[in-house]
ROLOKOL-161886 format. One line per 4 residues: number of its first residue (from 1); for each residue z, x, y of C-alpha. Coordinates in nm, 4 decimals, decimal comma, padded with zeros to 6 digits. Each point is the difference from the previous one (the first is absolute). Layout:
N
NUM = Z X Y; ...
% end
This chain:
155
1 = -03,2959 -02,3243 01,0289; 00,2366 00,2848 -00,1922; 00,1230 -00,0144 -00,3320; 00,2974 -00,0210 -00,1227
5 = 00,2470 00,2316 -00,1599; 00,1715 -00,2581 -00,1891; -00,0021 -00,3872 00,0005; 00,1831 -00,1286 00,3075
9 = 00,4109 -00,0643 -00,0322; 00,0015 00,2261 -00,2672; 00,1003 00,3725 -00,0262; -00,1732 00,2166 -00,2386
13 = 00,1615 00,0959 -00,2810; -00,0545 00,3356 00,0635; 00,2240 -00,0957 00,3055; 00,2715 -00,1699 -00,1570
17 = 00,0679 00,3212 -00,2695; -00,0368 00,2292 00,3057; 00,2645 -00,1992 00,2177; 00,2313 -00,0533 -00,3357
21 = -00,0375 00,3811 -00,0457; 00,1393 00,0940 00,3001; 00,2590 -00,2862 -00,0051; 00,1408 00,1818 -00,2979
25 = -00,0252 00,3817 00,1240; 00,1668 -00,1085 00,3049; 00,2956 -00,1545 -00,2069; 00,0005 00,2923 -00,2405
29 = 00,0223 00,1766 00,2706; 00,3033 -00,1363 00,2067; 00,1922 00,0099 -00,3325; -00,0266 00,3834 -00,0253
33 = 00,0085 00,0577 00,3416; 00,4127 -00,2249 00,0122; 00,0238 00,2391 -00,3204; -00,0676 00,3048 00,1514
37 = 00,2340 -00,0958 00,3076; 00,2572 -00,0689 -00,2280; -00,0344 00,2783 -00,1722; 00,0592 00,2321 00,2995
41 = 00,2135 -00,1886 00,1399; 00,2337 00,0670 -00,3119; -00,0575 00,3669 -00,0574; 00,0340 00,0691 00,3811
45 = 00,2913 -00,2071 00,0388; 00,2566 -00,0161 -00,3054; -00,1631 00,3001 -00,1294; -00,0436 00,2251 00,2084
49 = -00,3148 00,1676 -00,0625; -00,1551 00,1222 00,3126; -00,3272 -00,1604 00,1366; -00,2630 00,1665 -00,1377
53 = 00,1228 -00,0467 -00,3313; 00,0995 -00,3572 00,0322; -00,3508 -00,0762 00,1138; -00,1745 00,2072 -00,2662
57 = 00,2185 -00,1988 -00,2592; -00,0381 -00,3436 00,1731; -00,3787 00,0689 00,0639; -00,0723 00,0606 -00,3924
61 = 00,1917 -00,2441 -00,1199; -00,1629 -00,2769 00,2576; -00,3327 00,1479 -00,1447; 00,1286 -00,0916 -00,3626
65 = 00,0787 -00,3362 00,1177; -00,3587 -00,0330 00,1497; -00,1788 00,1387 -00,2940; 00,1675 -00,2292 -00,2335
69 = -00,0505 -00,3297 00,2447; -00,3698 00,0830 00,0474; -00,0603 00,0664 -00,3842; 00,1920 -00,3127 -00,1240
73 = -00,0537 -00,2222 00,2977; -00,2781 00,0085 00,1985; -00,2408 00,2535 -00,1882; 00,0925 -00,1329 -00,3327
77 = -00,3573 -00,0798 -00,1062; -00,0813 00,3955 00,0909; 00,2153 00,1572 -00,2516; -00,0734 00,3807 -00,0026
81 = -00,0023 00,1608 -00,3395; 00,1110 00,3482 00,0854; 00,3250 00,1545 00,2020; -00,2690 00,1282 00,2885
85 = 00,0233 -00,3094 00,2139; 00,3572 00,0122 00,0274; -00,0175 00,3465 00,1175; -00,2898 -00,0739 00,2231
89 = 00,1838 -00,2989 00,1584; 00,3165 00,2157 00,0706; -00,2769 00,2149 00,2081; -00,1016 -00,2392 00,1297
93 = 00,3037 -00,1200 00,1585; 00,0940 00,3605 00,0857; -00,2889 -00,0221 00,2212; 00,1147 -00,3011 00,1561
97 = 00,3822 00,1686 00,0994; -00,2333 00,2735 00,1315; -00,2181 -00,1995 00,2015; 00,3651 -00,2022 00,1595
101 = 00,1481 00,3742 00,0428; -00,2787 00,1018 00,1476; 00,0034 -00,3352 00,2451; 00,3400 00,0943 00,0826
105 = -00,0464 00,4057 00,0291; -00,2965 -00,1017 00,2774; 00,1917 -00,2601 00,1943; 00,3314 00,2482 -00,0478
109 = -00,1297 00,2924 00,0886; -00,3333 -00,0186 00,1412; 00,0144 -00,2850 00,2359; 00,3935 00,0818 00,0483
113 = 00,1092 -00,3563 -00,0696; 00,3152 00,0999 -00,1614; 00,2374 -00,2862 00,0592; 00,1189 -00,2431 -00,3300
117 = -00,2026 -00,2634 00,1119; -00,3172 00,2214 00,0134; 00,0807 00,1544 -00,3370; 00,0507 -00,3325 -00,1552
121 = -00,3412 -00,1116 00,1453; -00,2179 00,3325 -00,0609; 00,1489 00,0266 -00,3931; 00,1174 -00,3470 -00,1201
125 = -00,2644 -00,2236 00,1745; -00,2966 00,1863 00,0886; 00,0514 00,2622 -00,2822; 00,1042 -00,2596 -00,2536
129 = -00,3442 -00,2371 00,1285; -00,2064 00,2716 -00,0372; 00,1492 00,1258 -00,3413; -00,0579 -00,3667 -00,1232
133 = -00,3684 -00,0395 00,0290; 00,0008 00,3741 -00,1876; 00,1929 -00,1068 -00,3202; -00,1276 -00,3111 00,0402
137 = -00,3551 00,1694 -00,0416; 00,0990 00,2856 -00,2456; 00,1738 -00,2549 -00,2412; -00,2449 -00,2182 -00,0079
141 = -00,3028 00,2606 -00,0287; 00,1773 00,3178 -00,1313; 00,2605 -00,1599 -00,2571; -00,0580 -00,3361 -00,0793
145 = -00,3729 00,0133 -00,0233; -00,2141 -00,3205 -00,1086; -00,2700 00,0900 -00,2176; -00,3059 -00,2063 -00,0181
149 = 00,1549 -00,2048 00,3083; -00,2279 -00,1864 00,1537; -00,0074 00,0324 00,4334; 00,2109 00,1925 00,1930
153 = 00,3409 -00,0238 00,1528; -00,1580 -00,0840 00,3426; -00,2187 -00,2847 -00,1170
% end
């Protein structure tokens, strides 16, 4: 006979903070991802700023938007006590537009899958899945650290 886990019909806590955790990232998340759409969509549109640009601009201020969500909202009981996690989460999520340009450069150029439709699956699905689970992992390691927390994130 095996043990187990946790009584029956009920999750471990553990569980329950893990699954609310990522429940909140993932909204914090959508919210600066529709601002950093709207964003570019402004400065490339009415504005007139060329691409690079507009996505530089929309890209830091969809980071501010993040930082803000994850330290009020779903971090809130992590509070960091010095400006080095909010420059370590902005690396963070530089490393996640790297690893969604670098999805895209491989499927673009590499594999010569240059139509929309491939771009828009290399960078914004596979790129933006695989950028996820990185800031997903960097925030919640690298910036919003639990101290003394008991367990793990993967049970």
């Amino acid at each position: 006979m095996s043990a187990r886990p946790f009584p029956r019909g009920r999750p471990a806590a553990g569980t329950r903070a893990w699954r609310h955790e990522l429940a909140g990232f993932a909204a914090v998340g959508l919210l600066a991802y529709a601002v950093d759409l709207a964003v570019f969509s402004c400065l490339r549109g009415p504005a007139g700023l060329g691409p690079i640009t507009a996505k530089a601009l929309s890209f830091v201020a969809g980071c501010a938007v993040a930082y803000a969500g994850n330290a009020l909202g779903t971090y809130r009981d992590r509070r960091p006590r010095s400006p080095r996690p909010c420059a370590v989460f902005f690396a963070v999520n530089a490393a996640g537009a790297l690893v969604q340009l670098l999805c895209l450069a491989v499927s673009h150029y590499g594999l010569g899958l240059t139509s929309q439709r491939a771009d828009t699956v290399s960078g914004a699905g596979i790129g933006m899945a695989l950028a996820t689970v990185l800031r997903f992992w960097g925030t919640r390691t690298l910036v919003f650290s639990a101290e003394g927390r008991v367990g793990t994130w993967t049970g």
